[in-house]
VOGU-3710 file (C-alpha; in Angstrom, 3 decimals, decimal comma):
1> xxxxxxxxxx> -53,604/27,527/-25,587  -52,036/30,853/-26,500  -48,402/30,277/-26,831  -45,843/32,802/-25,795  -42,627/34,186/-27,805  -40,619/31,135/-27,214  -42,708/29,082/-29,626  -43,125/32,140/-31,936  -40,581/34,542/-32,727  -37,825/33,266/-34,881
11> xxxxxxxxxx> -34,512/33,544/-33,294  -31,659/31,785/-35,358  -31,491/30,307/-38,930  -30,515/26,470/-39,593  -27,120/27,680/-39,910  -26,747/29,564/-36,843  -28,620/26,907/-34,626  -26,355/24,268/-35,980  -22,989/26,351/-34,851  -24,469/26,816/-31,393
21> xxxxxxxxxx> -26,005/23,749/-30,643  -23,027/21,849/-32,621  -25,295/20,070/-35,095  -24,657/20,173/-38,536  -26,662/22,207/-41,106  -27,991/19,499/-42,845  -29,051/17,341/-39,210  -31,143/20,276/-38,371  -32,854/20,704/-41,786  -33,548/17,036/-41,977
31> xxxxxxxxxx> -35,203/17,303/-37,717  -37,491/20,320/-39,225  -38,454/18,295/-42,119  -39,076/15,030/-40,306  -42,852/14,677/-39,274  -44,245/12,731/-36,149  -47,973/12,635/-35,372  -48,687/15,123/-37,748  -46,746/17,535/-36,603  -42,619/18,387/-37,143
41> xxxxxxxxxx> -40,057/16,934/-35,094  -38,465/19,976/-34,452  -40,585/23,146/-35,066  -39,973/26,221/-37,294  -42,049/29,502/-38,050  -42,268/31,151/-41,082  -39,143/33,649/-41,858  -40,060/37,205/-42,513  -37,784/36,168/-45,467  -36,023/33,495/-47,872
51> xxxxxxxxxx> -32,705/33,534/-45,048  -34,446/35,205/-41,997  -34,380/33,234/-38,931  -37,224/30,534/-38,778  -36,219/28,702/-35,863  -38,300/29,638/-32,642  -36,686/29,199/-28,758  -38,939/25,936/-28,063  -36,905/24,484/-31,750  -33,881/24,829/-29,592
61> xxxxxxxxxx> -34,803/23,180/-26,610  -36,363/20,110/-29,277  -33,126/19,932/-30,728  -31,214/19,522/-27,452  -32,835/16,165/-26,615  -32,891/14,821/-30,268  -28,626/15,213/-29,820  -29,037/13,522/-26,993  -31,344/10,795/-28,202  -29,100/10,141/-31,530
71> xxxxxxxxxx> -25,591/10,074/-29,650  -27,564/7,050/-27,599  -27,231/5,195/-31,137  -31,208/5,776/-31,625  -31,962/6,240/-35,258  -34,431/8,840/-36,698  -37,047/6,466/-37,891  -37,188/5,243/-33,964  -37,357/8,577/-32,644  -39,750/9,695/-34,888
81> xxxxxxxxxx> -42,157/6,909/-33,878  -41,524/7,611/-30,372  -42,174/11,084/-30,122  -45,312/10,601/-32,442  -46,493/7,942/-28,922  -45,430/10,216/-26,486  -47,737/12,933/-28,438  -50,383/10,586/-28,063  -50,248/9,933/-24,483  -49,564/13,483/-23,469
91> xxxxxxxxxx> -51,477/15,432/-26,024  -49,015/17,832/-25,937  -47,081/18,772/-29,450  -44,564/20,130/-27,938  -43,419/17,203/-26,021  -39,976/17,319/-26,307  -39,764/20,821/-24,565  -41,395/20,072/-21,860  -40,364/19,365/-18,391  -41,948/15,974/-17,914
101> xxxxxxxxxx> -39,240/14,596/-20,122  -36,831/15,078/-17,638  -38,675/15,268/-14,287  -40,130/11,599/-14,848  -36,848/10,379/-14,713  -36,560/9,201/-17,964  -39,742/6,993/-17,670  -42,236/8,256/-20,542  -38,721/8,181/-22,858  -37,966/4,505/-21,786
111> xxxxxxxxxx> -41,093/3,274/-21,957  -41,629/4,947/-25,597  -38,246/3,305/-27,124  -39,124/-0,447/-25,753  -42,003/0,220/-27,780  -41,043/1,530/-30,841  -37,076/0,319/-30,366  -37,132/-3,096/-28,525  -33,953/-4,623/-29,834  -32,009/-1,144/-29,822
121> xxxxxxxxxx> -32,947/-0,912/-26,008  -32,010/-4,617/-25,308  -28,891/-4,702/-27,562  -27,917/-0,896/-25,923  -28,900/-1,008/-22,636  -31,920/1,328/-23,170  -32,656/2,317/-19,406  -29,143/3,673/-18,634  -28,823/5,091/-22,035  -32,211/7,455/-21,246
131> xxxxxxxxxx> -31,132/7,852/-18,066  -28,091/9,602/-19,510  -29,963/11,533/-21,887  -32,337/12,797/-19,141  -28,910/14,000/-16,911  -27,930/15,739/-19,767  -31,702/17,742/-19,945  -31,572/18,695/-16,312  -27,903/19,912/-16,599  -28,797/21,699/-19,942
141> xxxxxxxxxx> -32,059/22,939/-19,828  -33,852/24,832/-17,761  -37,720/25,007/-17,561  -40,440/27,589/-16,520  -43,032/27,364/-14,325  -45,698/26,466/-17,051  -43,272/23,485/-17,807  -41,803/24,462/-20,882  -37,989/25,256/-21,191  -37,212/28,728/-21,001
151> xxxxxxxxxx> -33,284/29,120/-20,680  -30,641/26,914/-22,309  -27,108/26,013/-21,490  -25,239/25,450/-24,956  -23,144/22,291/-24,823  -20,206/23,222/-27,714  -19,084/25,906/-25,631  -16,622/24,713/-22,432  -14,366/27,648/-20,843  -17,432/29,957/-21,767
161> xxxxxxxxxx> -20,592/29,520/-20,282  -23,078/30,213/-23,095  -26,987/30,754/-22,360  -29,809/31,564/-24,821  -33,034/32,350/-22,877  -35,634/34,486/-24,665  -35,599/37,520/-21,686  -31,779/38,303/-22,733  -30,175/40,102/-25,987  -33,463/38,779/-27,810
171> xxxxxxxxxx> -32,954/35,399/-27,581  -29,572/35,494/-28,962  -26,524/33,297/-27,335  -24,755/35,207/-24,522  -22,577/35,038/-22,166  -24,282/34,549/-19,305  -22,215/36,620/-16,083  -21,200/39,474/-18,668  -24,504/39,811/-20,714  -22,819/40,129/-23,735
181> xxxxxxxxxx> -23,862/38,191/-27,271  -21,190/35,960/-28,249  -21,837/37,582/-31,989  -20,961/40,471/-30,616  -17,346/38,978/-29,450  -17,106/36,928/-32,892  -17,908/40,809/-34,901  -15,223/42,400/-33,043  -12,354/40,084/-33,426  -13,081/38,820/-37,030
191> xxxxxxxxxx> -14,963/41,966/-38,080  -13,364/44,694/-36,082  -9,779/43,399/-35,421  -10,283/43,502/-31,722  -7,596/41,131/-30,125  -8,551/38,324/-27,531  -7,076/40,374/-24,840  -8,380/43,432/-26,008  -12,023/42,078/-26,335  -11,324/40,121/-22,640
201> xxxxxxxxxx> -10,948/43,700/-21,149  -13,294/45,519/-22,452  -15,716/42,456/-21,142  -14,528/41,361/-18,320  -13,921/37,487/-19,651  -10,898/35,627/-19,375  -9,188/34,970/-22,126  -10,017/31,452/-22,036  -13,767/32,666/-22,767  -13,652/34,715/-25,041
211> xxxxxxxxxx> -11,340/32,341/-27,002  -13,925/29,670/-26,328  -16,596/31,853/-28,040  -14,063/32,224/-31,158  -13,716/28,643/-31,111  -17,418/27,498/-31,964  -17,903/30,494/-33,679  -15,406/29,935/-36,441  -18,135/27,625/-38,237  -20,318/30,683/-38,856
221> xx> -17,005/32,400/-41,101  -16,104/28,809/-42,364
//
């Protein structure tokens, strides 16, 4: 099938993905570099250049549920085995963006880590650690009608309630109620000068958000 903008129009480099999803660098090179059924873990596209963006919406959404699945204690070897079965019984690549991961209640990612993880699911209580990752989907991701996730609620950020979803400031992290991209609020206070008041103003945030944005956003000036 033709696949639309969220699989291929690079949004965010390793770097920037890693600040807003709150994954180091290095963890997201080594998920876009790790293969499973012949295909990457985590997708990419190629950049228009050596450090243009590569990473496409649908990465994002892959790389929210393989957080999930390593703070469970899983390690990469077992996920990569299990995403490489759940490929093969839904013949669908992109199996980790899709909603049946978190609308079958956790089943297809249970029944995938007793197979390819038996003692990690009897030594870590496997069903109520999926069953945790799957809350954390449906309170994180949203998904389209088609199935695949088209909107995504970004975990680092707490007082501000940060959103990427392809339809808004070009798939760029925003603030959801004001619309605005949280670069934008990072440019104008470490570029521009702008004080947190200031910049809460001319917004309409609190000044709880906007110093939430500054926050997570500090890693991209480190």
């Amino acid at each position: 099938m033709d696949r639309d903008s969220r699989f291929v129009t690079p949004i965010l480099t390793a770097q920037r993905a890693g600040v807003h999803l709150g994954v180091p660098t290095s963890t997201i090179k080594t998920w876009l570099g790790s293969m499973a059924g012949g295909a990457p873990v985590m997708h990419s596209v190629e950049p228009e250049a050596p450090k243009a963006p590569r990473i496409p919406f649908v990465a994002l959404a892959e790389a929210q549920i393989l957080r999930e699945l390593r703070n469970t204690g899983l390690s990469m070897q077992h996920i990569r085995a299990g995403v490489a079965r759940l490929r093969e019984q839904t013949r669908e690549e992109y199996v980790l963006a899709i909603h049946t991961i978190a609308t079958d209640g956790g089943v297809l990612l249970y029944n995938a880590a007793s197979r390819v993880a038996p003692e990690w699911v009897r030594a870590h209580d496997g069903q109520a650690a999926i069953k945790e990752v799957v809350d954390n989907l449906v309170k994180y991701v949203h998904y389209a009608d088609d199935g695949f996730a088209d909107r995504l609620v970004l975990r680092p950020y707490q007082a501000a309630h940060v959103i990427i979803d392809p339809r808004f400031g070009f798939g760029q992290p925003i603030l959801e109620a004001a619309k605005v991209r949280v670069d934008t609020i990072a440019d104008l206070f470490y570029g521009g000068r702008e004080s947190v008041e200031t910049i809460a103003e001319e917004y309409d945030l609190s000044t709880a958000e906007v110093e939430d944005v500054l926050r997570v956003t500090a890693r991209r000036v480190a």
